[in-house]
N, C-alpha and C positions, 0 to 999 in steps of 0.2 A: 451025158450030163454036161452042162454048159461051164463054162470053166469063167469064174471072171478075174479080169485084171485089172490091179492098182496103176492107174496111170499116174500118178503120182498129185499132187495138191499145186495149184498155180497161187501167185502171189501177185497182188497187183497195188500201183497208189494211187490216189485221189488230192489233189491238190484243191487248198478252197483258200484263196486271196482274195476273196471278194465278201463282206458283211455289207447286208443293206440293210429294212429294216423289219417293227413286226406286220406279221401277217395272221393271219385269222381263220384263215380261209381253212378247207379241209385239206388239202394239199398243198402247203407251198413250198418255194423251194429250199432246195438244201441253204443253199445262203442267206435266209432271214430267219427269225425268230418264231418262236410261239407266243413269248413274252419278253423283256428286256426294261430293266428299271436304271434309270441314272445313266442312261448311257447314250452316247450321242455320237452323231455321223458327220460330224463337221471335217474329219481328216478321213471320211471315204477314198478310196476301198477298204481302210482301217477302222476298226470299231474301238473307243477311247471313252473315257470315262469324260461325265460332260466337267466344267471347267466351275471351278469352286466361285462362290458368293459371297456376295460383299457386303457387309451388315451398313445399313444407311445410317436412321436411326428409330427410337422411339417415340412415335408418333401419337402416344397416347389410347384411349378407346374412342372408338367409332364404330357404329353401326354400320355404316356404309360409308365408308372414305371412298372419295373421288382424288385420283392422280389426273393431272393436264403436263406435258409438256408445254415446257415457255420456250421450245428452239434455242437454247443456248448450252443443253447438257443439263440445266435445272429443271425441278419440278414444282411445282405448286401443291398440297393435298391441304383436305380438310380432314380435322382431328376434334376431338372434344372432350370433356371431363365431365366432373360435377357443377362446373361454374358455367359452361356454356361450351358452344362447336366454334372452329376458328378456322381461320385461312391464315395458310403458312405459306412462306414464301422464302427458298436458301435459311431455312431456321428461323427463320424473324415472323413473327404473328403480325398479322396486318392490318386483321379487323377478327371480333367477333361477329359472331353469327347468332342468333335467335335460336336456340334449341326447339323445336317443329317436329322434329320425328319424320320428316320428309326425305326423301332419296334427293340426294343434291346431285346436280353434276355441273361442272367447270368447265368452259369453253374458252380460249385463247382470241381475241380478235385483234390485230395490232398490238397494241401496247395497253389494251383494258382485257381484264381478265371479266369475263363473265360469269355470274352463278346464278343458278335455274333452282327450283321455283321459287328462288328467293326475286330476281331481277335485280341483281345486284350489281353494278358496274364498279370494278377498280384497277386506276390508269395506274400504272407502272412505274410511269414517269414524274406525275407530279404528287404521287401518294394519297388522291381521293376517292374518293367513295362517292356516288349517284345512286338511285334508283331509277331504274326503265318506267316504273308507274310513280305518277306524281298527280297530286289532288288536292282544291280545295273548292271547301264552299260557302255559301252566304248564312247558312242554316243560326248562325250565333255571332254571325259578323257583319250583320248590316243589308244593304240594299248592294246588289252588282249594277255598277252604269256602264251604259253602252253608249257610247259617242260616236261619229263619224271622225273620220281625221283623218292625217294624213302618214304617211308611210314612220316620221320623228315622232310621233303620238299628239301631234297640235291636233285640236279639236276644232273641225272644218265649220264655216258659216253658213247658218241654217236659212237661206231664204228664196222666196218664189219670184223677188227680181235680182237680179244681178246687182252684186257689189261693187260701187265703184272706182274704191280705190284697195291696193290684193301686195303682198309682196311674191315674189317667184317662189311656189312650191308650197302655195294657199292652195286649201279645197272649199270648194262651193259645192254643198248639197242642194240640190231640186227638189224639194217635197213632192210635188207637183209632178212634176214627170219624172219623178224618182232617179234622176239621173246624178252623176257629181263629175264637178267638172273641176280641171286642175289649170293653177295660172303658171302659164308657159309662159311668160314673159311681161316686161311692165312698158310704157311707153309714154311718151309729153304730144301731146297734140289736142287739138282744136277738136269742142263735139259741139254738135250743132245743139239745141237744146229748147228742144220742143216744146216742154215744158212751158217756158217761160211763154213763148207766142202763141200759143192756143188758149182762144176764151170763147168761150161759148161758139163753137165750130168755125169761129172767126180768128183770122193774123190781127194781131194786135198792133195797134201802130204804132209808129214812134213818134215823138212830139214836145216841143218848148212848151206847148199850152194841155194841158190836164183834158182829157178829151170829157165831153160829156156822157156820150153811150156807142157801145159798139158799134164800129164799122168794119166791114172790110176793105185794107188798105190794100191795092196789086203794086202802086207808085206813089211815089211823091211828083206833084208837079214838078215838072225840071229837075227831079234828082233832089239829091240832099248833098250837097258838097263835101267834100271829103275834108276829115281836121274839123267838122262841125260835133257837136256832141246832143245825144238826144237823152229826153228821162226814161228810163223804163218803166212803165206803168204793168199792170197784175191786176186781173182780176178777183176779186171778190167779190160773192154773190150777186154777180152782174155789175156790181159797181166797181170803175177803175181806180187803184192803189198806187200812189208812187211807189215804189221801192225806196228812192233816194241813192240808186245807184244812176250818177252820168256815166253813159256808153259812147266811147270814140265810134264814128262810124268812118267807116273802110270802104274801098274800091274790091279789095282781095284780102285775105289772109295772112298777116303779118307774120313772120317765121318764127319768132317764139314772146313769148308774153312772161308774167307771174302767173301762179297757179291760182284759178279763179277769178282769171279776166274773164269779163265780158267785153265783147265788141261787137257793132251791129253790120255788116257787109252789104253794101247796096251795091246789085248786079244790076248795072243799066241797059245790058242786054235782054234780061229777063225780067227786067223793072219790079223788082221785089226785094226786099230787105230781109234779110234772115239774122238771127244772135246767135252767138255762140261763145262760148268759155271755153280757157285753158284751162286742162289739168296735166297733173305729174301724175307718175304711177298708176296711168291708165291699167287695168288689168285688161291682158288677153285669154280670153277663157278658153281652153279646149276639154273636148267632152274626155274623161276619165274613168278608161274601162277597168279599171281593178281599184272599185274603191276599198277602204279599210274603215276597220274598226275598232275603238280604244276601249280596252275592258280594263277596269280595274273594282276592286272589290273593297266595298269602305272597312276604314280602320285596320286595312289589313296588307302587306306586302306582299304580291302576286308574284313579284317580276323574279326572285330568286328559284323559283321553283319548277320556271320554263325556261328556253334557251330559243334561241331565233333560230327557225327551221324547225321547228315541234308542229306535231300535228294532235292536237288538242281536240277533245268533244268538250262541248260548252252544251249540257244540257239537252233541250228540245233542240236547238238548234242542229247539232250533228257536228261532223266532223269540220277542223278550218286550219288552217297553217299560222306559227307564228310568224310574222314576220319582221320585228322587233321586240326584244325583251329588256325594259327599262327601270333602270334600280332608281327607284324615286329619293329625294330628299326627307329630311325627317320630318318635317311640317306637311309633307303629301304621302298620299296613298302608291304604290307601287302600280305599275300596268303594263301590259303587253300590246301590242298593235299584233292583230289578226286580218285575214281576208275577212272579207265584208260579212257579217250574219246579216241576214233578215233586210237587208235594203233599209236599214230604220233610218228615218228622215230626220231624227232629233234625237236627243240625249234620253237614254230610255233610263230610268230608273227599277229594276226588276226587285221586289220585293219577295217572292217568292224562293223555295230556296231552288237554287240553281248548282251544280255541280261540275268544275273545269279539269279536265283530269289528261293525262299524258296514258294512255293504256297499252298494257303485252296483252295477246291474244291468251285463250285459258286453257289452262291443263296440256303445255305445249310435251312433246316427248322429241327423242329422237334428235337432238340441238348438236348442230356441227357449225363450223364453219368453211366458207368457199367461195373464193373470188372476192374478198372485205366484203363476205355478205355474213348474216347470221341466218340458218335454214332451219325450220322444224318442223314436224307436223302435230296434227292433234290428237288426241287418243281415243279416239272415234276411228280413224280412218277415213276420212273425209279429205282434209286439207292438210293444203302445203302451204308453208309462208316464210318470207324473207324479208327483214330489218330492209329499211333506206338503203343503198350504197355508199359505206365507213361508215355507218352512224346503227351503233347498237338500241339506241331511244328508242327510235322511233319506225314503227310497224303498219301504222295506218297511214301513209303519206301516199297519195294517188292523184297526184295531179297532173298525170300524163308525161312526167319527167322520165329520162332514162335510170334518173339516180332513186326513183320510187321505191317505195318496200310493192310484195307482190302476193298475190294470195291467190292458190287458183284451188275450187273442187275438184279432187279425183273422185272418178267413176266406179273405179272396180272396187270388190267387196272387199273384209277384211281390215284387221288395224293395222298400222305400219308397224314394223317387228325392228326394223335396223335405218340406220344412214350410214353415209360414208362422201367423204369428198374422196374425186378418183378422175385422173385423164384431167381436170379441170374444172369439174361441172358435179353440183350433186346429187348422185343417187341415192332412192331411198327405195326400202325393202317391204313386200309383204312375205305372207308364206307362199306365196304361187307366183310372184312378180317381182319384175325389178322395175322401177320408173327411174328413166334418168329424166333431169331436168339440161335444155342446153337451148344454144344461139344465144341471142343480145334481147335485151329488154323489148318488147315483151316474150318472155321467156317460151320455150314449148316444152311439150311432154311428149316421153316417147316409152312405152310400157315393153316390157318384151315378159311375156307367159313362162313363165318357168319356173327352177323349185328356189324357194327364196331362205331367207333366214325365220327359223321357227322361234315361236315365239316367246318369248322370256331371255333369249341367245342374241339380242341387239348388242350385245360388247364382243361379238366375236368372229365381228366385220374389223377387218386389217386390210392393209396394202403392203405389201410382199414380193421386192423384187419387181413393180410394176404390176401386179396383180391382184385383186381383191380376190380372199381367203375366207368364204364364214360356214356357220353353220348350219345347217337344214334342218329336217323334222328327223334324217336318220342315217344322216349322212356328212362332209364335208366338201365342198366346192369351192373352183376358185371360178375367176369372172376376169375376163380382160376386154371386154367391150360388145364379142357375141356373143353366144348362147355359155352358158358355165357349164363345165365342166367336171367330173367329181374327181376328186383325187383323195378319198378316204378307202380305195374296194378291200384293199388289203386289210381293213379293220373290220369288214362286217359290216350288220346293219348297229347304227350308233345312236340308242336312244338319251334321252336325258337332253340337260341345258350349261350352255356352257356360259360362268360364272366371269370371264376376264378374259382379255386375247390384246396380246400385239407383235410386232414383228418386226426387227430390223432389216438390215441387208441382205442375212443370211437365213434365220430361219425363224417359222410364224410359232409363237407359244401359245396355249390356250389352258382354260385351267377345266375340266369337267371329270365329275364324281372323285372331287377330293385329289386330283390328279393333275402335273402340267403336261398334257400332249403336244409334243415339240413335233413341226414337219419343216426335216432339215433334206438340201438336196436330195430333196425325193422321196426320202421316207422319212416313218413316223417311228419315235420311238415315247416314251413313258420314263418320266422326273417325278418321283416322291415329292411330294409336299411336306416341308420339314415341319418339327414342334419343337416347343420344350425338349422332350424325349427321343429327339433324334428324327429315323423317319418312318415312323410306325404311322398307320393308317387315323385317320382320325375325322370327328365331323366336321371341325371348322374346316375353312379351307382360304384361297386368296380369296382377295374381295375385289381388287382393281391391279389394272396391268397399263402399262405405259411403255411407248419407245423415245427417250430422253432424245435420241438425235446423234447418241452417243452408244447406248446400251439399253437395255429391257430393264424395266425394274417391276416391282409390284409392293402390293402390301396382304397381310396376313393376320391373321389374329394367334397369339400368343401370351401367356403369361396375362389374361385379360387384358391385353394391349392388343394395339394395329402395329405390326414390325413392317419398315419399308427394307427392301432388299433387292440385290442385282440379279437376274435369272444367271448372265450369264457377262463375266467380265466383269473387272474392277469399272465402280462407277465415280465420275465425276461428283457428282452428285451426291457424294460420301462428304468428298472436303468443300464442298461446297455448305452442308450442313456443319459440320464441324468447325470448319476454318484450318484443318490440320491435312497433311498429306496423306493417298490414299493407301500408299504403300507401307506405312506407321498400323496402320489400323488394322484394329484385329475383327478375326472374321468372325460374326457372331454366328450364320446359319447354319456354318460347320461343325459347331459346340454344342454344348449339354449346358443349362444353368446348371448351377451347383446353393447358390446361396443369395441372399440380397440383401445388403446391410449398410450402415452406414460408418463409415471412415472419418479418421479426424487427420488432418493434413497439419503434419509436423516438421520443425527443424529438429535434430536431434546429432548428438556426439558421438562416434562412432570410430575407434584403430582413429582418435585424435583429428577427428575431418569433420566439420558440421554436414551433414546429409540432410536429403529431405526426402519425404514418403508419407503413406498415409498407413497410420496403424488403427490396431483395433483390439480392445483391452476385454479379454474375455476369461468371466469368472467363471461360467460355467461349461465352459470347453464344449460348446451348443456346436461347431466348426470341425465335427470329426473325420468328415471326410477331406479336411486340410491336412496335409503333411508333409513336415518340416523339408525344404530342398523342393518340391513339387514348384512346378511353373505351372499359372493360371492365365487365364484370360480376364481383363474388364475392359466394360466398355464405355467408363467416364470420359479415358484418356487414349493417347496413342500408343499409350508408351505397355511392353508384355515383359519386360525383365523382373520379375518378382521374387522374393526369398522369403522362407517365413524362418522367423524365430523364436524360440520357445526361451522366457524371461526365468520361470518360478512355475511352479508347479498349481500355486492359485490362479496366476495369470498366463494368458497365454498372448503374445505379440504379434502380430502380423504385419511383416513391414512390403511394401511394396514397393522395391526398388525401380527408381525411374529415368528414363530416355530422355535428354531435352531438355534440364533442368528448367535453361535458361527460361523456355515457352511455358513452362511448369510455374514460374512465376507467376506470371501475366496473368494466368487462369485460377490459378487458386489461390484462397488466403488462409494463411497459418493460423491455426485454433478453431478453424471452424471445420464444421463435419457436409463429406458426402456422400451423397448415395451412391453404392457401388453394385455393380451385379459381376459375380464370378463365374467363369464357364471354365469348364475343361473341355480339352480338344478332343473335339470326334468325324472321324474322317469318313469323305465320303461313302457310303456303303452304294455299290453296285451288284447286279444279278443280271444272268440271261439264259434262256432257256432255247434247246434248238430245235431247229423242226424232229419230225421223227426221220430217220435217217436209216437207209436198206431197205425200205419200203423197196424195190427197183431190182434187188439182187436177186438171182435167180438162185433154186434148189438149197443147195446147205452153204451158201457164202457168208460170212461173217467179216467185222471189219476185227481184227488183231491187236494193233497201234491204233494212238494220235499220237502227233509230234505236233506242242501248239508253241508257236512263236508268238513270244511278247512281253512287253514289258511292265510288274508290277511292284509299287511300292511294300507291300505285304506277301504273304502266304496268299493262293487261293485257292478253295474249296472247290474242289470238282466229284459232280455224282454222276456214274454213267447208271440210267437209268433203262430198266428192260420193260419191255412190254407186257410182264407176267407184274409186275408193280417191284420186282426186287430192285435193289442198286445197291451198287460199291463204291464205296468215297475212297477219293486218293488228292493227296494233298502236292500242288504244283509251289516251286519252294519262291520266294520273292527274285526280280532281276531287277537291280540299278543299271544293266543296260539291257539291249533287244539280246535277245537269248533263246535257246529251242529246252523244248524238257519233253518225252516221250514216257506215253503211258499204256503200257499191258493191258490188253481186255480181254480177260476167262472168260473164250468159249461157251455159249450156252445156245439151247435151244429155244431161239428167240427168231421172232417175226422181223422185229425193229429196234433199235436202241436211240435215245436223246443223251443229248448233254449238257449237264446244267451246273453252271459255274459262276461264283458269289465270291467278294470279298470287299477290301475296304482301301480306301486312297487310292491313287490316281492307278489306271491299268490303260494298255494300249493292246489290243492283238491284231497280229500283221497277218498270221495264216492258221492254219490247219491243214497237217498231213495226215492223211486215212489210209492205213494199211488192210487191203481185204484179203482174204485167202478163203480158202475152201472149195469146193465143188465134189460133184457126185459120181462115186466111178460107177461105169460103165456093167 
């Protein structure tokens, strides 16, 4: 019989200093997760609770708020009520908006804030408001006249001979050869003036005596002496006319005269007499290749509603650039000077009704900005277009300038799902393609076949550390100029649509199924999306995501409101809203409401000291979760040092003592009441779960110990979980500093064990030590 021996049980440890992130997959490794909520890898190799939020403010309800970064750490959002939607800017309302029911969205260009499908332009700087479409028409205001003119809006002279006296920067229309022609210059000289010597195919002579009937003179006998003076005679119906003008006759051309001399010049070498008058202000005509046109519309002021550099449809006519916009007097009609319409030879008067309008292309999607351009496409999948160069107006300006707006067909199938400016140039998205657009006016396309952003997921294009981050039909990728790459494998295939995304320096946020999936150095982990109620699952979720330039912010809906908040890091953008510092303010995402009421802000006598506070006089003690000593949170003010005090058994007081009197002033007035909202603190909750772990041990090995190093505000819950579905909780006790705490694991007959461990406020773990023992004698 075989005898066996106890070789005795070997003991061995596992060292694991290294937390990445989760993974999905069927095997992953011992160092990532299965799942992980709230917890983030920004102090990789360490795994840390992600970094508390910053309540901004309340933004009201919105259907769809759009956030824009302005590059200064501030935001812009749109909010709305029962009275209308509005544009806020650092707290301050700007303008209302038209309640439409439309998806708005903000685009930054310079110093004009853009809003879509409104066309709304407003400059920053000098606090006005335009719109990109502008119109009007003749329909109930008269006849539109079209005149010829010149570039100032003078209305050019209509005829088929030349005018003969012009000032510099006259136009002469041609009916006739439909040409217009511009006076370059004025000039004093001598025109010879045929005119006067032509009669009946004959030179008219000159003569002391009244001649009886035409001849023709070639000489005078012996000349005509010079310093003699002749009559001019003129024809009429064959019979000669004096005029009653004596003519000096001349050898030559005397050097200057009055305007409207006549003198007659006898050349004795060519023995002929020829006349001629001085004039001034001779015009030089030169032909004029860019004539213009003066439009103005009766009884009605045109000129405020265009700007010089607008590209206008006028009707049948089609497209024309302004190229003067003239605010008329109050006795005249307003008018614009355009490039020439229709070659019109004379002042047209258009009774018909005619229509002059500034237009944005329709149903634009996808609105970025890049390079002072404005970029969108249409929601076909068809086209791509771009505003003038600086200039948000205007979209149809084609006049072969570099500074044109541009418009070109795309080929390939599909509607555009995303844009993004990136490297310099803008790309935009379908589901199988990326197009970038790049080089110099005129622009090119360059398509690369690939998997693009699916569709409804167009906010979940970011730039990240130099890289474009979005999402696909089931996946995530990022893009840095070739082919993308996927960087989601660890999660699986990833259906759904992702609702908001942005990204600072360090890591890209994105918010899908009610979730914000953070991808920080490298890996991805999972952020609850908080409520009222803390951070339980819910169907609302964020609505827009923003990188201020400073920090991530977003907005959410809550309490029927849109709340703006920091993903991560105190935000500028706090006391920028406020006016108060960020470090004062309390944190609303971390809290629970409790109540919402309104306060009356009092001076009041107190241990002989006027104070001041806001109380609240309550008969029916409706406030029971208030108790006496408890500190609260609100979020009117900065100030969190509060007391409550009980007066009388019918009333009950609640004073809320405060920080800052002094600023306390400035802000409130005594006797009047405000709206308060209460929170109590609730701290962050975190979870994480581990892979399965001894998958790898051979025969009967088990792991014994952990020894986990870390640091937690709280108690945390720990369940070592077995692969038959039992587990045992053991509670790891709080550490104010890095600290090790080791935990017993009873033996059992198990394949594999996980560990999964939950708690609340801030946690850091540095390692985990794994003690294994066991094997099989022999």
């Amino acid at each position: 019989m075989d005898q066996i021996y106890d070789r005795g049980r070997s003991a061995s440890r596992e060292f694991q200093q290294e937390f990445r992130g989760i993974n999905k997959k069927m095997r992953p490794s011992e160092t990532e997760f299965v799942y992980a909520m709230n917890l983030s890898a920004r102090e990789y190799p360490a795994l840390v609770t992600r970094e508390e939020r910053d309540y901004i403010t309340d933004i009201g309800r919105c259907t769809s708020p759009s956030l824009c970064s302005l590059g200064d750490g501030s935001v812009a959002y749109l909010s709305e009520d029962t009275e209308g939607e509005y544009i806020t800017i650092d707290g301050e309302t700007v303008y209302t908006l038209e309640p439409t029911g439309a998806i708005r969205t903000m685009v930054k260009m310079g110093s004009c804030l853009c809003v879509f499908p409104d066309g709304l332009v407003y400059n920053m700087v000098d606090k006005t408001v335009k719109f990109i479409e502008a119109s009007v028409d003749n329909k109930f205001d008269g006849a539109v006249v079209f005149s010829p003119s010149g570039y100032d809006g003078k209305i050019a002279k209509v005829s088929e001979t030349m005018p003969s006296k012009a000032q510099v920067g006259d136009i002469w229309y041609d009916p006739k050869e439909e040409k217009s022609y511009l006076c370059s210059s004025v000039s004093n000289s001598w025109q010879k003036e045929e005119s006067f010597i032509y009669a009946n195919g004959m030179d008219l002579a000159f003569s002391t005596v009244k001649p009886q009937y035409a001849v023709q003179v070639e000489s005078f006998a012996g000349g005509i002496p010079q310093g003699e003076y002749g009559m001019l005679f003129t024809n009429n119906g064959g019979s000669y006319i004096a005029t009653g003008i004596s003519v000096p006759i001349y050898n030559e051309l005397p050097e200057s005269a009055n305007n409207g001399d006549f003198i007659v010049v006898n050349d004795t070498v060519a023995k002929k007499c020829e006349l001629y008058q001085f004039r001034t202000n001779r015009p030089n005509w030169t032909e004029n290749p860019q004539p213009y046109t003066r439009i103005e519309l009766n009884s009605l002021d045109i000129s405020d509603k265009f700007s010089t550099g607008d590209v206008i449809e006028v009707g049948k006519y089609g497209y024309t650039r302004v190229l003067n916009s003239v605010k008329s007097s109050k006795n005249e009609n307003g008018y614009i000077v355009v490039d020439n319409i229709g070659r019109m030879g004379a002042v047209y008067y258009a009774e018909e009704p005619i229509k002059i309008s500034r237009n944005l292309p329709e149903r634009l999607t996808n609105i970025i900005e890049c390079s002072n351009r404005l970029w969108a496409t249409d929601d076909e999948g068809h086209e791509i277009y771009a505003c003038k160069l600086g200039d948000p107006f205007n979209w149809y300006a084609f006049s072969g300038l570099a500074s044109d707006s541009y418009a070109i067909t795309v080929g390939s199938g599909g509607v555009f799902t995303g844009a993004i400016s990136y490297d310099g140039y803008p790309h935009f998205f379908k589901e199988n393609s990326i197009i970038k657009v790049y080089g110099s006016y005129p622009f090119r396309l360059y398509a690369l076949d690939c998997p693009g952003v699916n569709y409804g997921s167009q906010k979940s294009v970011s730039v990240l550390n130099g890289v474009v981050v979005y999402k696909c039909v089931d996946a995530f990728y990022a893009y840095s100029g070739s082919y993308p790459q996927i960087i989601s494998s660890d999660l699986g295939n990833i259906p759904g649509i992702v609702a908001a995304s942005a990204a600072d320096n360090n890591a890209y946020y994105c918010v899908l199924d009610n979730n914000i999936y953070v991808f920080e150095n490298g890996f991805w982990h999972i952020q609850a999306v908080p409520n009222e109620k803390g951070y339980e699952f819910y169907e609302e979720t964020v609505l827009d995501m923003c990188y201020t330039g400073r920090n991530v912010i977003a907005a959410f809906t809550a309490n029927d409101s849109v709340i703006g908040f920091g993903i991560e890091a105190p935000t500028v953008f706090l006391s920028k809203i406020t006016g108060n510092d960020v470090s004062n303010k309390t944190n609303f995402l971390e809290k629970t409401l409790l109540k919402q009421f309104y306060l009356e802000y009092i001076n009041y006598e107190r241990n002989g000291y006027i104070e001041k506070a806001f109380v609240f006089r309550n008969k029916t003690n409706e406030f029971t979760a208030l108790n006496v000593g408890e500190t609260f949170f609100i979020d009117l003010t900065a100030y969190s040092v509060h007391e409550l005090f009980k007066e009388d058994e019918s009333t009950t007081i609640i004073l809320f003592g405060l920080l800052n009197e002094s600023e306390i002033d400035s802000e409130f007035v005594a006797g009047q009441k405000y709206k308060i909202s209460v929170y109590k603190n609730t701290p962050i909750s975190w979870y994480f779960e581990t892979t399965k772990l001894g998958l790898s041990f051979p025969d009967d090995m088990y792991y014994s110990h952990f020894t986990f190093r870390y640091f937690a505000e709280n108690p945390v819950v720990l369940h070592i979980k077995y692969d038959d579905g039992n587990s045992e909780r053991s509670i790891l006790p709080a550490k104010n500093n890095i600290g090790s705490y080791a935990v017993t694991v009873i033996p059992r007959n198990t394949e594999y064990i996980s560990l999964e461990l939950s708690g609340e406020g801030k946690f850091a773990l540095f390692s985990i030590t794994k003690k294994i023992e066991g094997g099989k004698n022999p």
